[in-house]
N, CA, C and O atoms as a Tinker XYZ file with bonds, in Angstrom:
   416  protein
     1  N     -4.629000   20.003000    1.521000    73     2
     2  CA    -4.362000   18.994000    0.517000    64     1     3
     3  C     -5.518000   17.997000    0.528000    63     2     4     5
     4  O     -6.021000   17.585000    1.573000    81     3
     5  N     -5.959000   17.588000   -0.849000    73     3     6
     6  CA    -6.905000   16.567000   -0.669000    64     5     7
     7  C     -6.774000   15.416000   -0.529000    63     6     8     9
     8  O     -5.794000   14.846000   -1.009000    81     7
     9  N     -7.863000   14.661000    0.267000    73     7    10
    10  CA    -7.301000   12.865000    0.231000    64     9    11
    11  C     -8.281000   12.625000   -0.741000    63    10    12    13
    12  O     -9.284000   13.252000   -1.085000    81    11
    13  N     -7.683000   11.409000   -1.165000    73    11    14
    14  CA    -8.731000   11.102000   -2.344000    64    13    15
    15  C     -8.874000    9.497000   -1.472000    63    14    16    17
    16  O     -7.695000    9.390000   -1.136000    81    15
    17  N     -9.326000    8.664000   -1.107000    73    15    18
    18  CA    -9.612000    7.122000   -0.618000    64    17    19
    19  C    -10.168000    6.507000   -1.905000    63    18    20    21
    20  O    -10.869000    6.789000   -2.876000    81    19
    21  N     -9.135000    5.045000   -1.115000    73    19    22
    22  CA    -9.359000    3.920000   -2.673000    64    21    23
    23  C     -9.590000    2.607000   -1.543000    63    22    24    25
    24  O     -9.222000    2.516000   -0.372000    81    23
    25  N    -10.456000    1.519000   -2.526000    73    23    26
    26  CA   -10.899000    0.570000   -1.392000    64    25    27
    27  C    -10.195000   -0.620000   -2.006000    63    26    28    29
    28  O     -9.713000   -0.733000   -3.133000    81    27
    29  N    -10.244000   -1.418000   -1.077000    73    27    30
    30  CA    -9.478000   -3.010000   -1.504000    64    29    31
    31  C    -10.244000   -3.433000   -2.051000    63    30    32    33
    32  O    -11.355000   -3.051000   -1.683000    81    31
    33  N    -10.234000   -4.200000   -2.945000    73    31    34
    34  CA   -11.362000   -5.211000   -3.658000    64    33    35
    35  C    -10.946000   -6.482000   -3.220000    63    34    36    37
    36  O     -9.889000   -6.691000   -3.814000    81    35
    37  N    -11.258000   -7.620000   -2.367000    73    35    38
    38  CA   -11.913000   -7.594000   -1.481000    64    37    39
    39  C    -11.830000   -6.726000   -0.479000    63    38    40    41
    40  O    -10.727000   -6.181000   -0.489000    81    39
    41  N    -12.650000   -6.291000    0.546000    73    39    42
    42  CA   -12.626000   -5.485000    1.517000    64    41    43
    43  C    -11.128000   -6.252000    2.645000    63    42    44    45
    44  O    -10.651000   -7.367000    2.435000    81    43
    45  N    -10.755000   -5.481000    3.555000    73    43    46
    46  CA    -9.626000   -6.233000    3.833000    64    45    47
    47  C    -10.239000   -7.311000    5.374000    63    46    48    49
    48  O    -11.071000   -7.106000    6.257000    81    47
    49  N     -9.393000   -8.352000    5.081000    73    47    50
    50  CA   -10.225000   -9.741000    5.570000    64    49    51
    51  C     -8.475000  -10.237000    5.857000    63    50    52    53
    52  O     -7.763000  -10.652000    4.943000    81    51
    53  N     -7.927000  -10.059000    7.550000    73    51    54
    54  CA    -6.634000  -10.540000    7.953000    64    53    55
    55  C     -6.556000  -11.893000    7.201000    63    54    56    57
    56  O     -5.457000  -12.133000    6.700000    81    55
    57  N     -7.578000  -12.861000    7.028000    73    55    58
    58  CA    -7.634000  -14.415000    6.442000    64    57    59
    59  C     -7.039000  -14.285000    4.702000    63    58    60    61
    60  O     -6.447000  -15.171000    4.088000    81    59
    61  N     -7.375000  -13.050000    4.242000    73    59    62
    62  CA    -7.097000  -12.897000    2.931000    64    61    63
    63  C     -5.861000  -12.437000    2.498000    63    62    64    65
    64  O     -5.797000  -11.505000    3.301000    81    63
    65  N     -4.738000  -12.342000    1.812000    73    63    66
    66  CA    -3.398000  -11.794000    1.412000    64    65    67
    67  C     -3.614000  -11.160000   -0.028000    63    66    68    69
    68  O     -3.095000  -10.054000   -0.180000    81    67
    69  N     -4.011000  -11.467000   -0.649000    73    67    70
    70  CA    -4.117000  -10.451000   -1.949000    64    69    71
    71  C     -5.675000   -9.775000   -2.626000    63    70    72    73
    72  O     -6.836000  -10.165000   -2.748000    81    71
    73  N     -4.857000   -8.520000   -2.963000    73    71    74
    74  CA    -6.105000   -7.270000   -3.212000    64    73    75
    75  C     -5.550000   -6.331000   -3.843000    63    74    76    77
    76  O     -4.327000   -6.274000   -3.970000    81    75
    77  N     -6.502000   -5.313000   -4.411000    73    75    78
    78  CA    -6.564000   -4.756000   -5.478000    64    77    79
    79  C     -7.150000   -3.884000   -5.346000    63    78    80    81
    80  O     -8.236000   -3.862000   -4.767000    81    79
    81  N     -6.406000   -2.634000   -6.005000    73    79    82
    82  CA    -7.316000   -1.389000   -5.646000    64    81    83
    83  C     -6.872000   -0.342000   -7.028000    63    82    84    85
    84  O     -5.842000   -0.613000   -7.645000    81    83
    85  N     -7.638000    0.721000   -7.395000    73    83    86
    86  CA    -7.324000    1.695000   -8.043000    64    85    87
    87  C     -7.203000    2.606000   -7.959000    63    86    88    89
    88  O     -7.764000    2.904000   -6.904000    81    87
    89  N     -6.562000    3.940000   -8.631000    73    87    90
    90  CA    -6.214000    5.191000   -8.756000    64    89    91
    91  C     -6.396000    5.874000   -9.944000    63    90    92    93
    92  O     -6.065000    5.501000  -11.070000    81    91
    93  N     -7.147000    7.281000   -9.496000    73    91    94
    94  CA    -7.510000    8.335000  -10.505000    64    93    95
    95  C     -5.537000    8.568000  -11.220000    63    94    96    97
    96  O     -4.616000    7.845000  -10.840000    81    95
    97  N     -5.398000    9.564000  -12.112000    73    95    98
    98  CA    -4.265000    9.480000  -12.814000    64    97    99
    99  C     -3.302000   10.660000  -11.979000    63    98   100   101
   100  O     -2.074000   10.728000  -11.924000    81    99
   101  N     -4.525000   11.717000  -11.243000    73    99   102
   102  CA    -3.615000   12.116000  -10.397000    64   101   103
   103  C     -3.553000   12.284000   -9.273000    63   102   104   105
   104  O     -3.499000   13.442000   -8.857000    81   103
   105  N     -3.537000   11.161000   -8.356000    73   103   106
   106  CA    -3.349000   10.628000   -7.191000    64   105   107
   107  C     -1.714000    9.573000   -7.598000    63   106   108   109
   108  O     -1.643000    8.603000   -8.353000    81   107
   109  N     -0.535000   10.252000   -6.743000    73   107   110
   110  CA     0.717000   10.481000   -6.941000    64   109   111
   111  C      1.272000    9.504000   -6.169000    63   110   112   113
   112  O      2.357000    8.938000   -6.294000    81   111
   113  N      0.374000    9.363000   -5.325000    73   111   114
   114  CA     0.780000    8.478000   -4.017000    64   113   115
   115  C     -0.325000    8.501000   -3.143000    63   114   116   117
   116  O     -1.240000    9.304000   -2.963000    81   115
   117  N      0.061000    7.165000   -2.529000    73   115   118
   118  CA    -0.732000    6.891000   -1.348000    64   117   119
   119  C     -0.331000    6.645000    0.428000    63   118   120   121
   120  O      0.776000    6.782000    0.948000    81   119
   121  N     -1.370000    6.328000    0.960000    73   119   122
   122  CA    -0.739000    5.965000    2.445000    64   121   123
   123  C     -1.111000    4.907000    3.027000    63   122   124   125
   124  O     -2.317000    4.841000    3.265000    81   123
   125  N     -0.563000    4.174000    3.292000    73   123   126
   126  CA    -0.502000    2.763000    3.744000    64   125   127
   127  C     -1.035000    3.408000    5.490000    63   126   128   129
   128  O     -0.435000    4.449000    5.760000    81   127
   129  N     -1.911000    2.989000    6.489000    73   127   130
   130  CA    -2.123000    3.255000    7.867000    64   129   131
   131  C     -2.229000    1.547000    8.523000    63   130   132   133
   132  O     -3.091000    0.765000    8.120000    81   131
   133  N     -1.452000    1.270000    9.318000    73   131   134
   134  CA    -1.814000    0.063000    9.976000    64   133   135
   135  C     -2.727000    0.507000   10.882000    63   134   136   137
   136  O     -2.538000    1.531000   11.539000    81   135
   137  N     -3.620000   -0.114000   10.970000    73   135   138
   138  CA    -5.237000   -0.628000   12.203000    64   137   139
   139  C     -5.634000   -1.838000   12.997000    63   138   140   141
   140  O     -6.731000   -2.172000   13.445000    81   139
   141  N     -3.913000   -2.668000   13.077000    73   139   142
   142  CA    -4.682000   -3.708000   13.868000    64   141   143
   143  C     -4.352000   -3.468000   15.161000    63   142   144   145
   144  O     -3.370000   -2.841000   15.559000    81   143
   145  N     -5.598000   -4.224000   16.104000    73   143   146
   146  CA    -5.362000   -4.066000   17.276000    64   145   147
   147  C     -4.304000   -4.418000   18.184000    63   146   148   149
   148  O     -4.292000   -3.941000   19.319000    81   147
   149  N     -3.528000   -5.110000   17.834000    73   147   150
   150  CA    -2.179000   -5.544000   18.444000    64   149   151
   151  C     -0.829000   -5.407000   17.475000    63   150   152   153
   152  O      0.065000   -6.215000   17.224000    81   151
   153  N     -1.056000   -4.100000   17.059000    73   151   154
   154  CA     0.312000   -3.438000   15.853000    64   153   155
   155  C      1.192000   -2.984000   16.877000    63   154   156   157
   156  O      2.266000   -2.693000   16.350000    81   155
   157  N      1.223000   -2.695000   18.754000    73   155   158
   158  CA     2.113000   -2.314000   18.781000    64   157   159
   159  C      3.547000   -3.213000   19.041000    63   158   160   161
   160  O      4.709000   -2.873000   19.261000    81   159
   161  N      2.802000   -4.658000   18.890000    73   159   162
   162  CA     3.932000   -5.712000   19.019000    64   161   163
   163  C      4.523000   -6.165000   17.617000    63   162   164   165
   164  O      5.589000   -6.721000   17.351000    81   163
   165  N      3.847000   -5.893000   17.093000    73   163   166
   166  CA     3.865000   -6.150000   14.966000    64   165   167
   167  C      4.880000   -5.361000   14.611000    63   166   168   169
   168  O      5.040000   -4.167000   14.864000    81   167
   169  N      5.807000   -6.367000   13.788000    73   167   170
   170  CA     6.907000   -5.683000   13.355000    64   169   171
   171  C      6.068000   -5.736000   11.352000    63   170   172   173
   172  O      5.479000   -6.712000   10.888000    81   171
   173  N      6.260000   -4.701000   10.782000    73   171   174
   174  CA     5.912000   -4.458000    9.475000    64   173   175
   175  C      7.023000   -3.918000    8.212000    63   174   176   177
   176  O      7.866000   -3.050000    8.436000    81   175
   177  N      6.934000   -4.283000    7.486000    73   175   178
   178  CA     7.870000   -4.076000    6.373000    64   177   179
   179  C      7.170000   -3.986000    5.237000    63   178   180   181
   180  O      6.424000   -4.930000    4.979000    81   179
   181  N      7.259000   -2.527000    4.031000    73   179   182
   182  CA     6.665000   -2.174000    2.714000    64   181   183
   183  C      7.697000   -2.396000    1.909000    63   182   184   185
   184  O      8.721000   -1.719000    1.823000    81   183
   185  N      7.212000   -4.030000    0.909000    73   183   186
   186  CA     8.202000   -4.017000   -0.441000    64   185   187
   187  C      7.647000   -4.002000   -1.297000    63   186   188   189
   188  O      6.420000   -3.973000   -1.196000    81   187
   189  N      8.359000   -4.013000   -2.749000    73   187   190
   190  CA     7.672000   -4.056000   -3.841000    64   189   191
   191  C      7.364000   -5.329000   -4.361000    63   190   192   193
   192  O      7.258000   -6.442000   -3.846000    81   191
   193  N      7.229000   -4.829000   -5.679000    73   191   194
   194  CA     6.583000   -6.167000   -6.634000    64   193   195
   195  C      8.319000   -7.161000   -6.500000    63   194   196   197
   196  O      8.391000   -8.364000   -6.752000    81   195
   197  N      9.050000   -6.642000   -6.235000    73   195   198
   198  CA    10.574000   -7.001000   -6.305000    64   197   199
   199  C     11.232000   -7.441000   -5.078000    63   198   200   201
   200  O     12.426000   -7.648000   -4.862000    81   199
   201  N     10.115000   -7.552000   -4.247000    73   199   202
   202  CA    10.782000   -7.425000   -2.642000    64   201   203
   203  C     11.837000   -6.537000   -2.566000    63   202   204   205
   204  O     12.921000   -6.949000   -2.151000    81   203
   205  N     11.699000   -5.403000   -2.894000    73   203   206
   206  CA    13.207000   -4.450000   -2.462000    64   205   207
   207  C     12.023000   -3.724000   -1.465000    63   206   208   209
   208  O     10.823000   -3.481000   -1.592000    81   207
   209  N     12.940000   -3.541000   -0.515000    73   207   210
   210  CA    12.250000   -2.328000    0.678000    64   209   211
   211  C     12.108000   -1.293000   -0.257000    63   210   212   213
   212  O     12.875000   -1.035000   -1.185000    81   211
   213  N     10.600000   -0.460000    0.197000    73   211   214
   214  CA    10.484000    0.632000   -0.076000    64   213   215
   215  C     10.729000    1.820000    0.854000    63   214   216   217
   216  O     10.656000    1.423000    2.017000    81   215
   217  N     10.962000    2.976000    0.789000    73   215   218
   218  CA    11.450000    4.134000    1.291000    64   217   219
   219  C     10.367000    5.196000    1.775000    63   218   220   221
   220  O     10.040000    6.051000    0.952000    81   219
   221  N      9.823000    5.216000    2.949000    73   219   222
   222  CA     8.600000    6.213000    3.112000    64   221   223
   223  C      8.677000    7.546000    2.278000    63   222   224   225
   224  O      9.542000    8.361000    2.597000    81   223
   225  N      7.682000    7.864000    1.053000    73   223   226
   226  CA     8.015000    8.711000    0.361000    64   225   227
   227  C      8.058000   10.143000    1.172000    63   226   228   229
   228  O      8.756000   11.108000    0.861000    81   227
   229  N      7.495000   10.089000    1.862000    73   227   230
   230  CA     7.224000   11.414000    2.661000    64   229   231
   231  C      6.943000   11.081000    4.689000    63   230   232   233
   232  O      6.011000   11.037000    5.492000    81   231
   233  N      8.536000   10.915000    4.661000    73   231   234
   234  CA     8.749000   10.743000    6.443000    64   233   235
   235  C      8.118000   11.464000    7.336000    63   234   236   237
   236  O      7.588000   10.855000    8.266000    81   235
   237  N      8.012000   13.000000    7.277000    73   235   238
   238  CA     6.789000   13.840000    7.872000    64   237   239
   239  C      5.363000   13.337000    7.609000    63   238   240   241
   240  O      4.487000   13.785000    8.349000    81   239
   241  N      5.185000   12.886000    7.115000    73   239   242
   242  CA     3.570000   12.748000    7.228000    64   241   243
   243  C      3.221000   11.652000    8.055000    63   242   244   245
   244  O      3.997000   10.716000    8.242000    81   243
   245  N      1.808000   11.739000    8.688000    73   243   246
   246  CA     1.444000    9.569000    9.318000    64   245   247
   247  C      1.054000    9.231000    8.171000    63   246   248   249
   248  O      0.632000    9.708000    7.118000    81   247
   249  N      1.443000    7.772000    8.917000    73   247   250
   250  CA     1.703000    6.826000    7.771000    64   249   251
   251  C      2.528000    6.563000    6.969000    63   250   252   253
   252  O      3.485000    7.328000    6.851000    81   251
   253  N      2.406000    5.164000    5.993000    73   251   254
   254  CA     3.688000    4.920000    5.327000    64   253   255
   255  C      3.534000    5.403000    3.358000    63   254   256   257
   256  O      3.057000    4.911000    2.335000    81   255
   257  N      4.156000    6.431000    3.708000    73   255   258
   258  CA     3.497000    6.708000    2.303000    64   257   259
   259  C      4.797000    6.335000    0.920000    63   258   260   261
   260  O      6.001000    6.579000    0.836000    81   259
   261  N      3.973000    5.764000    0.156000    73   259   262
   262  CA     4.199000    5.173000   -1.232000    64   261   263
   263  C      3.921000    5.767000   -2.642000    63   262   264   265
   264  O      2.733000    5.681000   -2.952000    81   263
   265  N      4.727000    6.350000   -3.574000    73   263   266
   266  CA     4.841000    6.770000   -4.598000    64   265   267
   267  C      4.386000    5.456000   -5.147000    63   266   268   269
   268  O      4.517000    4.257000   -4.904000    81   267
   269  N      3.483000    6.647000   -6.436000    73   267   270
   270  CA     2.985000    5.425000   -7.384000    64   269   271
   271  C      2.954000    5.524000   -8.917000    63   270   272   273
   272  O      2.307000    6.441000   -9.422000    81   271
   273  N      3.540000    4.734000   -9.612000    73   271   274
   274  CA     3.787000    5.006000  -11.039000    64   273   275
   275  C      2.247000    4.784000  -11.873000    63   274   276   277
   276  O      1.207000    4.295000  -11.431000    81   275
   277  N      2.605000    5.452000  -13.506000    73   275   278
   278  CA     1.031000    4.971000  -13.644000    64   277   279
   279  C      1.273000    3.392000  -14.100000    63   278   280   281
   280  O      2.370000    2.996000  -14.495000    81   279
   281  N      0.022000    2.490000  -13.983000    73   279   282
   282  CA    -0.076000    1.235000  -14.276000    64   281   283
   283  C     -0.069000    0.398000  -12.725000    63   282   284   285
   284  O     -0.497000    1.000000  -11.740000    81   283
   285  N      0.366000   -0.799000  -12.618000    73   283   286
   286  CA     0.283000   -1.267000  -11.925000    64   285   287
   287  C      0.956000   -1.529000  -10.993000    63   286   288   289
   288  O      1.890000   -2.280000  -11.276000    81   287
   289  N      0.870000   -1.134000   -9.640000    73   287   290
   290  CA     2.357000   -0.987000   -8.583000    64   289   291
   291  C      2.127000   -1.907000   -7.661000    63   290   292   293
   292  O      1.132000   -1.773000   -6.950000    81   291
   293  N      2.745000   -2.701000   -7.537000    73   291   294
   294  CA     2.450000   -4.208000   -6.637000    64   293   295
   295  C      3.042000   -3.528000   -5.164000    63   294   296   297
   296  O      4.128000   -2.948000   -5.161000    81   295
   297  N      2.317000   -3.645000   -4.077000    73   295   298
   298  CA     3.174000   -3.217000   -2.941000    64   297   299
   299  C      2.708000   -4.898000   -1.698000    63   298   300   301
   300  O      1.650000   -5.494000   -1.496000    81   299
   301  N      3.925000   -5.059000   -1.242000    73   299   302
   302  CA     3.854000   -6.363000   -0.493000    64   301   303
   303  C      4.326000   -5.577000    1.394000    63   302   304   305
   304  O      5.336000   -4.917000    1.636000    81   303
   305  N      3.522000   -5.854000    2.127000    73   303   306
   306  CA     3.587000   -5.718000    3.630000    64   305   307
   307  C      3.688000   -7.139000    4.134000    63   306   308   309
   308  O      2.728000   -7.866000    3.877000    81   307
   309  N      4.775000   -7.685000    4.860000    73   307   310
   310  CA     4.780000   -8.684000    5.553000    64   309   311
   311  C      4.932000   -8.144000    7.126000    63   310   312   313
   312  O      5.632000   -7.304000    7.691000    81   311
   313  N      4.200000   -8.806000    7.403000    73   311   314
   314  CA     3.347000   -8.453000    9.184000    64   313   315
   315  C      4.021000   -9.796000    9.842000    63   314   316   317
   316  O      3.820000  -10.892000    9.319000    81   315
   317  N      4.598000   -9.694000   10.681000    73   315   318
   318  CA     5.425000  -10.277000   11.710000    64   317   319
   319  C      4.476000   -9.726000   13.016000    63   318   320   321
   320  O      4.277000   -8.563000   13.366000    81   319
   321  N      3.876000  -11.214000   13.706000    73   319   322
   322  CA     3.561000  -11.160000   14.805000    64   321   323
   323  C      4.552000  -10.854000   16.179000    63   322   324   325
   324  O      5.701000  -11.292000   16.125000    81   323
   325  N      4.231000  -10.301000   17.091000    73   323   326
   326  CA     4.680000  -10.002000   18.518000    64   325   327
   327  C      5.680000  -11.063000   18.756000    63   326   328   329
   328  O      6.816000  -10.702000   19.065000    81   327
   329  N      5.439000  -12.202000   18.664000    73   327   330
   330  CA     6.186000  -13.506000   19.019000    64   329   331
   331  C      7.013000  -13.814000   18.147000    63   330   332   333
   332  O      7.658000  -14.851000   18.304000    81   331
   333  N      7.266000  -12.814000   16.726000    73   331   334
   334  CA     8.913000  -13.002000   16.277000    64   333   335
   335  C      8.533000  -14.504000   15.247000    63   334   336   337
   336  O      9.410000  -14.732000   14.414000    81   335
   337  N      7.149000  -15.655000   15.250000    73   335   338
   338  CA     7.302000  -16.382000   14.843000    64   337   339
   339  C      6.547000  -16.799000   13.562000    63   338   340   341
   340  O      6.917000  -17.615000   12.718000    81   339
   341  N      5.193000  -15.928000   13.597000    73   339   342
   342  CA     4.254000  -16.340000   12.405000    64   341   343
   343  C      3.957000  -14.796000   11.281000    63   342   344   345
   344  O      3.107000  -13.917000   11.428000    81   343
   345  N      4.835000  -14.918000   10.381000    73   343   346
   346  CA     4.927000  -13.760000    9.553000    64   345   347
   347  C      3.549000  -14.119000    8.318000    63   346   348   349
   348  O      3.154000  -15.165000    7.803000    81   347
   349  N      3.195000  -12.919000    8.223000    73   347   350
   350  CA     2.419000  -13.019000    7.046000    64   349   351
   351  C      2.243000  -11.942000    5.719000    63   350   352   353
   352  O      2.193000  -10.723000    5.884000    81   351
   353  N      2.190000  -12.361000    4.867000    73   351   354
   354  CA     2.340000  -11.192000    3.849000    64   353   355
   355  C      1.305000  -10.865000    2.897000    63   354   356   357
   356  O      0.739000  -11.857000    2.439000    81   355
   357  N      0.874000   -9.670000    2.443000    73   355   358
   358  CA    -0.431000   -8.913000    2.083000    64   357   359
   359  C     -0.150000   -7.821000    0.806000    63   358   360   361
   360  O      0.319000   -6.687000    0.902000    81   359
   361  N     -0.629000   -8.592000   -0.519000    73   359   362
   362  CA    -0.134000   -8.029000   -1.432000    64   361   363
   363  C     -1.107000   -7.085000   -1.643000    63   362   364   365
   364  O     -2.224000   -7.296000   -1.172000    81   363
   365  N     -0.846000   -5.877000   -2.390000    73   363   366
   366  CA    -2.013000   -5.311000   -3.052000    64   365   367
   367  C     -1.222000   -4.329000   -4.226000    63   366   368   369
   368  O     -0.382000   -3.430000   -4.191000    81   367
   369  N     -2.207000   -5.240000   -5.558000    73   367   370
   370  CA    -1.972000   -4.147000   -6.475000    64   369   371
   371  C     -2.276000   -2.922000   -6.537000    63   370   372   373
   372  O     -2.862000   -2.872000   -5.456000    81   371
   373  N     -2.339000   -2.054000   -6.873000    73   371   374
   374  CA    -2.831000   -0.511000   -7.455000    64   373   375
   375  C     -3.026000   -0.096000   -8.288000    63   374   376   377
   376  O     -2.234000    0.824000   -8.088000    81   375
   377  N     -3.436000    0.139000   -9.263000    73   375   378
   378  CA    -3.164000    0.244000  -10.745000    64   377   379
   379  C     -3.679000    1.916000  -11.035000    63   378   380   381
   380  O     -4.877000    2.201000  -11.012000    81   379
   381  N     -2.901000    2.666000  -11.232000    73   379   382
   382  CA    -2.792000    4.100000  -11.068000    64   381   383
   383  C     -2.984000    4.248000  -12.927000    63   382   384   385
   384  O     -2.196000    3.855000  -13.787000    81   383
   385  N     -4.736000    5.176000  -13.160000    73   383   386
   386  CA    -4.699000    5.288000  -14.548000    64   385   387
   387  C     -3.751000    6.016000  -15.107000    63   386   388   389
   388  O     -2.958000    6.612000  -14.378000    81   387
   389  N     -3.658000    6.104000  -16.514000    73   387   390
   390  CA    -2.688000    7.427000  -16.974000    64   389   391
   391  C     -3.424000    8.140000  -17.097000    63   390   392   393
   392  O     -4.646000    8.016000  -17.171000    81   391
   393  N     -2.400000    9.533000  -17.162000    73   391   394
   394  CA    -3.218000   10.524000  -17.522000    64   393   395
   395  C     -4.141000   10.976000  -19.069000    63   394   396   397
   396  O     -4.140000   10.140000  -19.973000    81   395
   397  N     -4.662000   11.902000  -19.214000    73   395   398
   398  CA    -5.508000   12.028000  -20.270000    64   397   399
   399  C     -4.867000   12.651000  -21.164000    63   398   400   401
   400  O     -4.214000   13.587000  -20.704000    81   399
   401  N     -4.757000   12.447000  -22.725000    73   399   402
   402  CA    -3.862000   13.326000  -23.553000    64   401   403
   403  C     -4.326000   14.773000  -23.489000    63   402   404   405
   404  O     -5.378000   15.235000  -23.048000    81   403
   405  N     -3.358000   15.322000  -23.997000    73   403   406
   406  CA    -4.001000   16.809000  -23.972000    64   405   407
   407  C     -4.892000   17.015000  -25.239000    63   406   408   409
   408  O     -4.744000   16.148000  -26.100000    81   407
   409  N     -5.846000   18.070000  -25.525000    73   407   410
   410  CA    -5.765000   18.169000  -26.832000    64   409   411
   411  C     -5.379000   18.703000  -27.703000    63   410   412   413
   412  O     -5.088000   19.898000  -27.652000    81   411
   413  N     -5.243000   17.863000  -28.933000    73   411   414
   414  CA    -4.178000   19.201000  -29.920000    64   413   415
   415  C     -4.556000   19.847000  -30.055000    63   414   416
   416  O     -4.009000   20.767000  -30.662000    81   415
């Protein structure tokens, strides 16, 4: 299966909370991978543009993977430090093109 990689616009900067990234029309979904160095005390949570928890689209795979509609899919991670006390949250749009008409 292919990966296709999409980058944050800004590059990701812990000081920064919102970013933006894009998608070809068929790239279906993506995968969220946490990389910080002290994630194994980090409690993490994937919501939407709605704060409703999202549902790992695909539990077998690593990582937290996220179905993506076309247009713009707001996904929000709030990162809870080790100490239970300083939460922080990290938006990033996506904006997944549509696809191409066919031709008649």
């Amino acid at each position: 299966m292919p990966r296709f990689v999409t980058v944050l616009s800004p590059g990701f900067d812990s000081s920064m909370t919102s970013y933006t990234s894009s998608a070809a029309a068929l790239v279906d979904h993506l995968t969220i991978e946490g990389t910080a160095p002290d994630a194994d005390g980090a409690t993490v949570a994937y919501l939407d543009g709605d704060d409703q928890v999202l549902a790992d689209a695909e539990a077998d795979a690593e990582g937290f993977q996220v179905d993506l509609a076309v247009g713009a899919n707001t996904i929000k991670v709030p990162v809870t430090a080790e100490d239970g006390s300083t939460t922080r949250t990290y938006t990033v749009v996506v904006t997944r093109d549509e696809p191409l008409a066919a031709p008649a």
